[in-house]
C-alpha positions as a LaTeX table, in Angstrom:
\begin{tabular}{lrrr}
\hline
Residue & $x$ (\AA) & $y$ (\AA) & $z$ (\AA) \\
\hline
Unk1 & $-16.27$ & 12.81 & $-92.69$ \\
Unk2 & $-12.46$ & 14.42 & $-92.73$ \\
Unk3 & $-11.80$ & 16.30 & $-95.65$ \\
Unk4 & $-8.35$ & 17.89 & $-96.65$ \\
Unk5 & $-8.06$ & 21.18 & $-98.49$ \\
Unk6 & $-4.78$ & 20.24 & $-100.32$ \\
Unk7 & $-2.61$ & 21.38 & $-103.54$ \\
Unk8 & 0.90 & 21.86 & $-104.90$ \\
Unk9 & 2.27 & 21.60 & $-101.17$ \\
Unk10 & 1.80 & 18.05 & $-101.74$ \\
Unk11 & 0.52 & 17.61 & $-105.18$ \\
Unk12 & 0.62 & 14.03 & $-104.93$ \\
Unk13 & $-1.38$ & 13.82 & $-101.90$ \\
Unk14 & $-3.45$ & 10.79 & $-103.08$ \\
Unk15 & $-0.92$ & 8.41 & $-102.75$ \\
Unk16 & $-0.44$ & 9.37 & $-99.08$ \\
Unk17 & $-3.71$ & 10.09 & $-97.55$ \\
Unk18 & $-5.90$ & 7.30 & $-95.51$ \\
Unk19 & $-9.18$ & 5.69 & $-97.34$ \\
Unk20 & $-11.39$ & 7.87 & $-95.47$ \\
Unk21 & $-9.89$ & 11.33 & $-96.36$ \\
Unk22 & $-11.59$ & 13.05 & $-98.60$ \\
Unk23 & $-9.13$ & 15.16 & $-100.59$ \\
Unk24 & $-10.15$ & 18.80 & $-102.28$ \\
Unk25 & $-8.10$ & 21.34 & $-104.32$ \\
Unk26 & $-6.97$ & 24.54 & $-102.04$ \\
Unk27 & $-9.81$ & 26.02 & $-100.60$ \\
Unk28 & $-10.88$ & 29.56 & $-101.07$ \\
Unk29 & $-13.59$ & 32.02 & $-99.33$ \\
Unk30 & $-16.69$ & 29.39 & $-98.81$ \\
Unk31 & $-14.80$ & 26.17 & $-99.25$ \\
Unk32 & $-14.91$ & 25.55 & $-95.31$ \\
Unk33 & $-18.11$ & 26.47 & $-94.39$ \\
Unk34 & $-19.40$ & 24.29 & $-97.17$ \\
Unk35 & $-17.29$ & 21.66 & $-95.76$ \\
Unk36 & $-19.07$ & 21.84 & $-92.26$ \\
Unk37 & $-22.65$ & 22.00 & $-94.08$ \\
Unk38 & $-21.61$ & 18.92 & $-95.98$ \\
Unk39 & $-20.65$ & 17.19 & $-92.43$ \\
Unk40 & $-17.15$ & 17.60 & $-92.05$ \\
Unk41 & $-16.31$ & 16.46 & $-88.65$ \\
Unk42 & $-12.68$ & 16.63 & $-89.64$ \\
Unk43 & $-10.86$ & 19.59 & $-91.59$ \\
Unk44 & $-7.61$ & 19.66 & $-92.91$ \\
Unk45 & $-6.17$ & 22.97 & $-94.19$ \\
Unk46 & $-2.83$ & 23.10 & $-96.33$ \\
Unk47 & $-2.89$ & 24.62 & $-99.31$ \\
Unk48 & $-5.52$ & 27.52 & $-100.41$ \\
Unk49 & $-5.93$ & 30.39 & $-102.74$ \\
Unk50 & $-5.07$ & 33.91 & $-102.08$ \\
Unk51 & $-4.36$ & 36.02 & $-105.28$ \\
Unk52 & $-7.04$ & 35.82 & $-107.90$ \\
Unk53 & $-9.89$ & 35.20 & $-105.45$ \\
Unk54 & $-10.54$ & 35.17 & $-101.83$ \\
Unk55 & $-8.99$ & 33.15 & $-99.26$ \\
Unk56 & $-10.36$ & 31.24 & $-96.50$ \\
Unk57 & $-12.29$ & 33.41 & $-93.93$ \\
Unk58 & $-11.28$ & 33.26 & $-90.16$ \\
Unk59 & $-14.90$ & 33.51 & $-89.76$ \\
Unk60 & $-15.58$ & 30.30 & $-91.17$ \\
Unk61 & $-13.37$ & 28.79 & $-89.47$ \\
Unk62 & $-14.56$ & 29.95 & $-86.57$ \\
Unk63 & $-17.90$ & 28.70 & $-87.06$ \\
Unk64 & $-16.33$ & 25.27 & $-87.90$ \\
Unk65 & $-14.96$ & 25.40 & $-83.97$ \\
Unk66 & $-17.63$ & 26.80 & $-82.77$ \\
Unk67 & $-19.61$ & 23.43 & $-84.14$ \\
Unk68 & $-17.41$ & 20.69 & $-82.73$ \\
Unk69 & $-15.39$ & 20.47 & $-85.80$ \\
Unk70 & $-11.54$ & 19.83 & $-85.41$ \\
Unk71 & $-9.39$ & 22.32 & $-87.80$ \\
Unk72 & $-5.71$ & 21.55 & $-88.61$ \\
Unk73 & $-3.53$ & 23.48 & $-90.64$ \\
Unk74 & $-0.10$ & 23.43 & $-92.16$ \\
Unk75 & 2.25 & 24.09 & $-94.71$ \\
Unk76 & 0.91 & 27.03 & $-96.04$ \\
Unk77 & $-2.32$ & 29.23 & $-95.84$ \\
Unk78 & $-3.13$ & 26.46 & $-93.02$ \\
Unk79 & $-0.15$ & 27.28 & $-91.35$ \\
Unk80 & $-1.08$ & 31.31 & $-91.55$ \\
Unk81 & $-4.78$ & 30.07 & $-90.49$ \\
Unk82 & $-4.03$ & 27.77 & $-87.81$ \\
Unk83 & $-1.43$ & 30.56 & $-85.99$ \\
Unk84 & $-4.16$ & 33.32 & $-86.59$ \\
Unk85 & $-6.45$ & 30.97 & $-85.08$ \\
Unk86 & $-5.03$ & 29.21 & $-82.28$ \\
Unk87 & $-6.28$ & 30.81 & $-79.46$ \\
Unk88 & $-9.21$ & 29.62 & $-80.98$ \\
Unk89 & $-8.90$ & 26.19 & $-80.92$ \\
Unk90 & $-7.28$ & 25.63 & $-84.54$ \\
Unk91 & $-4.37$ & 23.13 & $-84.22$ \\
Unk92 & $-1.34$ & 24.07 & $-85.96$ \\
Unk93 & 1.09 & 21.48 & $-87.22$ \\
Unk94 & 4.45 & 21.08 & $-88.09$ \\
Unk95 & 7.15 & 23.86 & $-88.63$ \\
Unk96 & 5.94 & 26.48 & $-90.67$ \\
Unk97 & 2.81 & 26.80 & $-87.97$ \\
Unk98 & 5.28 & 27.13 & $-84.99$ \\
Unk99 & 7.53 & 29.57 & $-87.10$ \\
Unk100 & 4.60 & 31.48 & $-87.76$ \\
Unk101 & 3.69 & 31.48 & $-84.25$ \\
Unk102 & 6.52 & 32.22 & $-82.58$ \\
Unk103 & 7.85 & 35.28 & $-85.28$ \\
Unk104 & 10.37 & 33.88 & $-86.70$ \\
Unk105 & 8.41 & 34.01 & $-89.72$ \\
Unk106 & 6.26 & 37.18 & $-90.34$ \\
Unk107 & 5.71 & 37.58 & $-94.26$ \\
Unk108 & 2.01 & 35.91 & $-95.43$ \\
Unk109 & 4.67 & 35.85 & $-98.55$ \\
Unk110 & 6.82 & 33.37 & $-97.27$ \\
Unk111 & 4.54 & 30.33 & $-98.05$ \\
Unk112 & 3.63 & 31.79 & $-101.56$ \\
Unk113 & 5.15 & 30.07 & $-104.76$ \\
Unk114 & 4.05 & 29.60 & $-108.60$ \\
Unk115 & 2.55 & 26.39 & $-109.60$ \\
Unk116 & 1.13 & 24.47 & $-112.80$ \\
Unk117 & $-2.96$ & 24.31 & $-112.40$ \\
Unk118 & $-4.45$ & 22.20 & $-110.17$ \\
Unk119 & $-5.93$ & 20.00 & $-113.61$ \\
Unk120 & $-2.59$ & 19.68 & $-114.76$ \\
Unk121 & $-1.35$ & 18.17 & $-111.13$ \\
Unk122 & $-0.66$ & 21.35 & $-109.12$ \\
Unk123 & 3.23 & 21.12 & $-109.04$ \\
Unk124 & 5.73 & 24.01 & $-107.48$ \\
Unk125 & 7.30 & 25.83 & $-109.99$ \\
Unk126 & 9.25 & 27.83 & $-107.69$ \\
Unk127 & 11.00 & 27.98 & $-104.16$ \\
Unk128 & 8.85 & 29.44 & $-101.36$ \\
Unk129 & 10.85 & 31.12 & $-98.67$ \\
Unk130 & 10.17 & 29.07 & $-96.13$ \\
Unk131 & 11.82 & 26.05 & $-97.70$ \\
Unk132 & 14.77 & 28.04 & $-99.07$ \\
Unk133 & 15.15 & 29.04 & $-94.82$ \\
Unk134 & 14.58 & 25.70 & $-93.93$ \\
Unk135 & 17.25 & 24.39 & $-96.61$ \\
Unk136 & 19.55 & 27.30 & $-95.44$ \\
Unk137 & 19.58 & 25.97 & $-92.13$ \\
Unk138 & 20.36 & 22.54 & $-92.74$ \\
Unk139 & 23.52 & 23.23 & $-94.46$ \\
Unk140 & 24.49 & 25.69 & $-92.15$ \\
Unk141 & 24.54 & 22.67 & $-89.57$ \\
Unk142 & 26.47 & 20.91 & $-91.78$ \\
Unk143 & 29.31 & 23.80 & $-92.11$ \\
Unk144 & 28.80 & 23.96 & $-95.36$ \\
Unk145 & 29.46 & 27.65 & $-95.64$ \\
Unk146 & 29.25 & 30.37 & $-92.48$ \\
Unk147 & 27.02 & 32.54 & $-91.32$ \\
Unk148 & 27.83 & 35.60 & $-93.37$ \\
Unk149 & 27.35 & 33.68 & $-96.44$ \\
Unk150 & 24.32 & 31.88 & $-95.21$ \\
Unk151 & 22.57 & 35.43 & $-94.74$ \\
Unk152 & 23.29 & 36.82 & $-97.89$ \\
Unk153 & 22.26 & 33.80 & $-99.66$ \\
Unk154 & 18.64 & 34.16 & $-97.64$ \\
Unk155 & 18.47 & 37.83 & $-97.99$ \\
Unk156 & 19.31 & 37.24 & $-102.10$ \\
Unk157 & 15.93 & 34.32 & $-102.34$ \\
Unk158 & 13.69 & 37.00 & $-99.84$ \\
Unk159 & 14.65 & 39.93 & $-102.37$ \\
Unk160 & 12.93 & 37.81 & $-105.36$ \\
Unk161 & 9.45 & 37.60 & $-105.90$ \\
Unk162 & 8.15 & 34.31 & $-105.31$ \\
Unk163 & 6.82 & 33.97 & $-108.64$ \\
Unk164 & 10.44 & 34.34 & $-109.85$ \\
Unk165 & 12.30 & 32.45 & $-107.39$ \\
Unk166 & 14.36 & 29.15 & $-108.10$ \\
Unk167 & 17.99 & 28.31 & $-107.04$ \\
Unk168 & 18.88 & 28.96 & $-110.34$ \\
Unk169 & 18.03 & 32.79 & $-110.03$ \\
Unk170 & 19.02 & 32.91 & $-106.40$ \\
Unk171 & 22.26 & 31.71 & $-107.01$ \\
Unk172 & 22.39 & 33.52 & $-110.48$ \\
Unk173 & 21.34 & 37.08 & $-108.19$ \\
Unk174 & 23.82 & 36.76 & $-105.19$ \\
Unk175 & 26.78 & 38.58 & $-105.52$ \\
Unk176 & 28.35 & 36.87 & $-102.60$ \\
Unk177 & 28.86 & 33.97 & $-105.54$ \\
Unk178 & 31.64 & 34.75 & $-107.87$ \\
Unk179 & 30.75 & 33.29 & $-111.57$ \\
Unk180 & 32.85 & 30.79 & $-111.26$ \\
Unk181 & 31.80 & 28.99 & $-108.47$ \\
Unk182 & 27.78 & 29.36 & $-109.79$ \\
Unk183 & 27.32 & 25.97 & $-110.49$ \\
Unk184 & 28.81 & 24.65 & $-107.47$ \\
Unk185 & 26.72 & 26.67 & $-105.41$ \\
Unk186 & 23.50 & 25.36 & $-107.45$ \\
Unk187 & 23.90 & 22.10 & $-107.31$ \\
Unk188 & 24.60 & 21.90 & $-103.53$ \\
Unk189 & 21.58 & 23.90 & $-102.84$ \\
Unk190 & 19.61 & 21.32 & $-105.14$ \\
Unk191 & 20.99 & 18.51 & $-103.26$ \\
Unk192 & 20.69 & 19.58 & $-99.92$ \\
Unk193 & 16.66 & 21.13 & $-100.51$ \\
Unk194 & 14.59 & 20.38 & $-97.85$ \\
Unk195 & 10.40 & 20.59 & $-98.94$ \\
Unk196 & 9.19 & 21.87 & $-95.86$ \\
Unk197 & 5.98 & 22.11 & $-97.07$ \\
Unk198 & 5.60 & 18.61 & $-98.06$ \\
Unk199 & 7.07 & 17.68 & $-94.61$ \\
Unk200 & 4.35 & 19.92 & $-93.00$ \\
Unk201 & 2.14 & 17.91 & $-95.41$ \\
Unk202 & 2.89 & 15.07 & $-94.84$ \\
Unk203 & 2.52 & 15.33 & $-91.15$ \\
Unk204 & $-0.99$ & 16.96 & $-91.49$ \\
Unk205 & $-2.44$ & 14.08 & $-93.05$ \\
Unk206 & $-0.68$ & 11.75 & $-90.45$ \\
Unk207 & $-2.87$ & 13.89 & $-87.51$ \\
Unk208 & $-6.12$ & 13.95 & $-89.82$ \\
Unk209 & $-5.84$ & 10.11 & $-90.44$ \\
Unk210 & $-5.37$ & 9.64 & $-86.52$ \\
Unk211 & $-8.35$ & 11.86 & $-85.37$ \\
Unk212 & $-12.05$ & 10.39 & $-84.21$ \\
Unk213 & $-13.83$ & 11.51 & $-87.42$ \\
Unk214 & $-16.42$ & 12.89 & $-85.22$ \\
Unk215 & $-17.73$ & 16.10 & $-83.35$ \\
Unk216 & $-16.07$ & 16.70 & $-79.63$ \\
Unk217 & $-17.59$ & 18.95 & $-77.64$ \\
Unk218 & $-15.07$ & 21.46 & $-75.79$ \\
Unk219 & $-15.52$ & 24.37 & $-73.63$ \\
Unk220 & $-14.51$ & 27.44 & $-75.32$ \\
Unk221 & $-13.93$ & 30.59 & $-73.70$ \\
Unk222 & $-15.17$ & 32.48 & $-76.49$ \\
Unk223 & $-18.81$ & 32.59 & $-78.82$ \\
Unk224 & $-19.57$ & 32.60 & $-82.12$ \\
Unk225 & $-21.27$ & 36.21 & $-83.12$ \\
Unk226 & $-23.60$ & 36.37 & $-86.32$ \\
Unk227 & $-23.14$ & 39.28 & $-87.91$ \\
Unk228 & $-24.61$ & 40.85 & $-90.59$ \\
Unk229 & $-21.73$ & 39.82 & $-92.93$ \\
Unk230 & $-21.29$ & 36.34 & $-92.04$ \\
Unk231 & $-25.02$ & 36.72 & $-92.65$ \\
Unk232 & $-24.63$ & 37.69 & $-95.91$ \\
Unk233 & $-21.60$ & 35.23 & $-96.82$ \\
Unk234 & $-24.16$ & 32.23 & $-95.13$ \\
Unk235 & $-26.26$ & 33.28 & $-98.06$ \\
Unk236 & $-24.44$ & 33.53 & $-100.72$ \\
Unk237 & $-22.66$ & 29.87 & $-100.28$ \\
Unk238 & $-26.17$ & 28.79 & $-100.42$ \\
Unk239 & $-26.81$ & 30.75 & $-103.68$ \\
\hline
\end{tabular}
């Protein structure tokens, strides 16, 4: 079974993923290790909560690897998971993951945005930081302004909270924009957006639709401890 943990970093996810994918909302504290007890032999991690409940436990993850199971992530908490938890075996995909990784991206933040609820089809309502950079950096190879600019324009979106964030407000907050040229500068951030996280997506489900939906035994350098809270946690998702 392969099962994808999935949300408003591709919201319309259905329409892309392979017949045998099972697709589920973003996963929180349990989500995975119900996922291996249900007989996940393939796990996809994009999108999962964080503020108004818990958020995926390395631990279970962890005891996902330490079973055979292959763990991707990307995007977004998958992304923050799979760099936590590469020297583990996760496998990270895509750019946010290797941003994360290598430090050019250091703020859990970054990923975070405002979205509709997941019954009403999960869509962004704002502009996570790591697409703004991402966007940033495409029309800085296009010489569409400098570098000065550029910065201030990504120091104005990082300054917002991402609750708050569009390219209305960041263009409406940067002072490096006289009035005058506001609209301008909005519409060639609109049309020159880049969706990271759908990329990263997008490419997830492309290495979850290519993997042996089985177990593969690998030799890890590490084991598995059962503590007395991941004791308590096995419990409870059995409650």
């Amino acid at each position: 079974m392969k099962i994808v943990f999935i949300g408003p970093s591709l919201p319309e996810a259905a329409s892309h993923a392979a017949t045998d994918i099972v697709l589920q909302p973003p996963a929180v504290q349990g989500d995975v290790l119900r996922a291996v007890e249900a007989g996940a032999n393939i796990i996809g991690l994009v999108d999962g909560g964080f503020e108004n409940t818990a958020p995926v436990w390395h631990k279970e993850i962890l005891f996902a690897l330490s079973l055979n199971v292959t763990v991707l992530g990307a995007a977004s908490m998958g992304a923050l998971r799979a760099a936590e938890c590469q020297a583990f075996g996760m496998i990270g995909v895509g750019r946010i993951f290797n941003d994360y990784v290598s430090g050019t991206v250091v703020d859990d933040a970054d990923v975070a945005l405002l979205h509709e609820p997941m019954e009403l089809g999960g869509r962004p309502l704002t502009v996570p930081m790591v697409n703004v950079r991402s966007t940033l950096d495409e029309m800085e190879r296009l010489q569409l302004f400098d570098r000065a600019f550029r910065l201030v324009l990504e120091q104005t979106a990082a300054n917002l909270f991402f609750k708050k964030r569009s390219w209305a407000i960041i263009v409406r907050a940067c002072a490096a924009i006289p009035a005058s040229q506001k609209q301008h500068w909005l519409t060639m951030l609109k049309t020159h957006a880049i969706d990271q996280k759908r990329i990263d997506a997008l490419a997830l489900l492309e290495a979850v639709r290519d993997a042996d939906d089985q177990r593969v035994p690998i030799n890890r350098h590490w084991e598995f401890r059962k503590t007395t809270l991941w004791s308590e946690q096995l419990a409870r998702s059995k409650a």
